[in-house]
N, C-alpha and C positions, 0 to 999 in steps of 0.2 A: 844331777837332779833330773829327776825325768817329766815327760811334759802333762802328767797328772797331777803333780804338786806344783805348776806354775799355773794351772786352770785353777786349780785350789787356791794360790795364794794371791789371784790377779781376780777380781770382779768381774771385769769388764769382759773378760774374755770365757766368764760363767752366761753371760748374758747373749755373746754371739753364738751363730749357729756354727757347726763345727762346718770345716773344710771340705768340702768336695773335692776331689781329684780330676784332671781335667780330662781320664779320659772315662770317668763315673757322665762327667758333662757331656760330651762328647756319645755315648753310649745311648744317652736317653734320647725317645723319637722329636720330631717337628713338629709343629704344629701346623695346619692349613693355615693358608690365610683367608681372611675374612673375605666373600665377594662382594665385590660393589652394592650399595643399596638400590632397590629399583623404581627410588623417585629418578636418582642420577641417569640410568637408562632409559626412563621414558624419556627425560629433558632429548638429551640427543638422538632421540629418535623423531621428538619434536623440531629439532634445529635442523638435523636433514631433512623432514619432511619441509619444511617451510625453504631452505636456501640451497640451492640456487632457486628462484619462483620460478615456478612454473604457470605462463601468461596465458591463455589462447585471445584466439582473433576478435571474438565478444567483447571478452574484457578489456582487451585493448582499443575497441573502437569506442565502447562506452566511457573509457575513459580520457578517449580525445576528447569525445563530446563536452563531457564534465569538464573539462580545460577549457575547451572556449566558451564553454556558456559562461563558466565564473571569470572568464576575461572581457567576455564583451558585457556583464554585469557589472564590474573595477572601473570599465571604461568610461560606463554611462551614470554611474554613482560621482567616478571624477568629473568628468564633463557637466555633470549638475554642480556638481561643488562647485567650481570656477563658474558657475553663470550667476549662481545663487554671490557667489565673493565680490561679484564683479558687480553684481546688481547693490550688493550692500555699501559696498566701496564707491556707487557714483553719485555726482553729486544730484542735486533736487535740479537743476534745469535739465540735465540730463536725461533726467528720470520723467521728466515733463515731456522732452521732446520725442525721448519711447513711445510713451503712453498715446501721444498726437498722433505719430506712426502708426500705432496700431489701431487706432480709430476709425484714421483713412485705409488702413488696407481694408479692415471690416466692411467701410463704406462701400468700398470698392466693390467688395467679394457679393454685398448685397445688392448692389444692382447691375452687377455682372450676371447674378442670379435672377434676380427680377426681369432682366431682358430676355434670359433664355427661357424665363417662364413665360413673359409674351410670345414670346415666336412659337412655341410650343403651340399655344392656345389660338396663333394665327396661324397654324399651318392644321391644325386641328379644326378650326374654321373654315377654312379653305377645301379642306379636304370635305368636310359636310357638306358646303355647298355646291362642289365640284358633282357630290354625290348627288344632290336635291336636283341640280339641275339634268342629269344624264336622265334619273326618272320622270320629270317633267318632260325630258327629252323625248325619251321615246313612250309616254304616253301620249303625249303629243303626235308625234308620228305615227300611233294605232288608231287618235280619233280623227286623222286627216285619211288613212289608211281607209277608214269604214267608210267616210265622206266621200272617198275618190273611187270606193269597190273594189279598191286592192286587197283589202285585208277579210274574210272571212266574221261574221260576227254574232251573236246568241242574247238575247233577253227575251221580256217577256210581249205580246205584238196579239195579233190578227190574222187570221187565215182566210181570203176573201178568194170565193171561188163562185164565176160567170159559168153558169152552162145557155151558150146558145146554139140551140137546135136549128132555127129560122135561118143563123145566118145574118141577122138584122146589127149586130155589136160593130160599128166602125171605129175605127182607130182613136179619132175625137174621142167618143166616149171612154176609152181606155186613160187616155191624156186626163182627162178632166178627175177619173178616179186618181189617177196619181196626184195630180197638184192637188184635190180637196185632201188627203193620205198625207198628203209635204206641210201645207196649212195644219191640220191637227197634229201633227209634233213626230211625222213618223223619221227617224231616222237611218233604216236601211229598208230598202224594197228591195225586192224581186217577185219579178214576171216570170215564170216559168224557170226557165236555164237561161236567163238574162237580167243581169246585174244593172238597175237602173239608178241613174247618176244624174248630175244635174246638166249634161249636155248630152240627156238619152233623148231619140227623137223616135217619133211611130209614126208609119205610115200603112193604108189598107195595101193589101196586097191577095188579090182573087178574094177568094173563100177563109182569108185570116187576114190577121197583121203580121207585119213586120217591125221589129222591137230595135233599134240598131242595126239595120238589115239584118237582122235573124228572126225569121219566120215562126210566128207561133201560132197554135190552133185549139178551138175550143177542146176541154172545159178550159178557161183563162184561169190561170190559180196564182194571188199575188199572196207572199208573204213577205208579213210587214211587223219591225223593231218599232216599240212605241208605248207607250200607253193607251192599254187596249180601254180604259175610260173614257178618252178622250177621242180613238181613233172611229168605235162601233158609231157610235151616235154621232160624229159628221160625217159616215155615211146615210145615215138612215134619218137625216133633218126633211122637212117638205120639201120637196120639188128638191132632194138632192139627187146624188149617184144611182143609187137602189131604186127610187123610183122613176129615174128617167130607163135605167135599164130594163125594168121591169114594165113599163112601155112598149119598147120592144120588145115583147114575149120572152125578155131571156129572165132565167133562172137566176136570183141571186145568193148565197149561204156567207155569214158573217158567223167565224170560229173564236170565240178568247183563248187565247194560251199562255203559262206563265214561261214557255221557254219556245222562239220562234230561232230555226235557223237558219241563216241569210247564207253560203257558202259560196255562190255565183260569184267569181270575181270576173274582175278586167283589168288585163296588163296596164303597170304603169308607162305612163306617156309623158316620154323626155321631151318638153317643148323644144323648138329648132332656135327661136330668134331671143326669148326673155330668157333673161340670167336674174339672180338675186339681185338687189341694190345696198342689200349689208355687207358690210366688209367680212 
């Protein structure tokens, strides 16, 4: 029987495909293989780009930082938690004798504060009137200064100017103009280029006077600090200064001014025997 009536006479073997020969198999080409998909190639090109990491020195100091900020934050959240546990856990006298504690520190703190705010406001005082008096001080020392004719000085005064021709003006009469000038409120004179003072003396000398032994000569020109209100008219009363001079044939001119300047000084004079009696 040959093997077309056993294909024929068998079902089963109508229904398979016929046989290949293994070297028909063998004969026919390969196929490629399929290449990788390229989500799976990006992946790992992803996992080397990412491992080993790559750190620089930035990122690593930023993230010290970040370490110890969020540890010394653990520390201070712990450390509250145990004050807060420990507060909840103690008993009511306890918590009494905190609270008294903290009372008196406060007290404390405030008039620890309160004293440094005195001392403040006393050294603050002190220093003002440290200040108050150095100005007193040396204002003081410029109106003993004008007093004494050491000091230079400018207001408003008088210009009183003697022309004697005759020769007739003796010293007296010079004296008497200055004390009636010291009576009316004058407070700096000068005579010529002589600074007069409450121990200035005059005496005649020839054909002038002498002012402090310094020699002066007509016209006599006094300028005088004061109130020129008060200084004109007690010269010019009856039978005062101007009319005794005028007497004597001499010339008299009475000037107001609102700015006289006194500038004749005289050295000051260290007494030899008196010292202060203030400590």
């Amino acid at each position: 029987m040959n093997s077309e009536d056993e294909n024929a006479g068998n079902p089963l073997r109508r229904e398979l495909p016929e046989e290949v020969p293994a070297t028909a198999q063998a004969a026919e080409p390969q196929q490629p293989e399929a290449s990788p998909r390229p989500s799976s190639a990006g992946r790992e090109r992803l996992i080397k780009g990412l491992w080993p990491p790559r750190v620089s020195r930035a990122q690593l100091i930023v993230a010290v930082l970040l370490f110890g900020l969020g540890f010394g934050l653990a520390v201070q959240v712990a450390s509250n938690s145990d004050g807060n546990s420990a507060l909840r856990g103690a008993r009511q006298e306890d918590l009494v004798r905190i609270l008294d504690e903290l009372d008196n520190r406060t007290q404390r703190l405030e008039d620890e504060k309160q004293g440094l705010e005195d001392q403040r406001t006393e050294l603050e005082n002190s220093s003002d009137q440290a200040e108050e008096a150095r100005k007193q001080t040396v204002e003081k020392e410029k109106q003993l200064g004008i007093l004494a004719g050491t000091v230079a000085a400018q207001g408003p005064g008088i210009t009183l100017t003697i022309n004697d021709t005759k020769g007739t003006v003796k010293a007296d009469m010079l004296l008497d103009a200055i004390q009636e000038l010291r009576a009316a409120g004058a407070e700096a004179i000068q005579v010529d280029g002589v600074r007069v003072v409450a121990g200035t003396y005059l005496a005649d000398s020839g054909s002038g006077v002498k002012v402090d032994g310094n020699k002066i000569t007509q016209p006599y020109r006094f300028k005088v600090i004061g109130k020129p209100q008060d200084l004109e008219p007690a010269l010019n009363i009856p039978g005062g200064v101007v009319q005794t001079l005028e007497k004597e044939q001499a010339t008299v001119t009475v000037e107001r001014s609102t700015k006289i300047v006194v500038d004749a000084l005289r050295p000051a004079e260290r007494p030899d025997y008196a010292r202060s009696s203030s400590p």
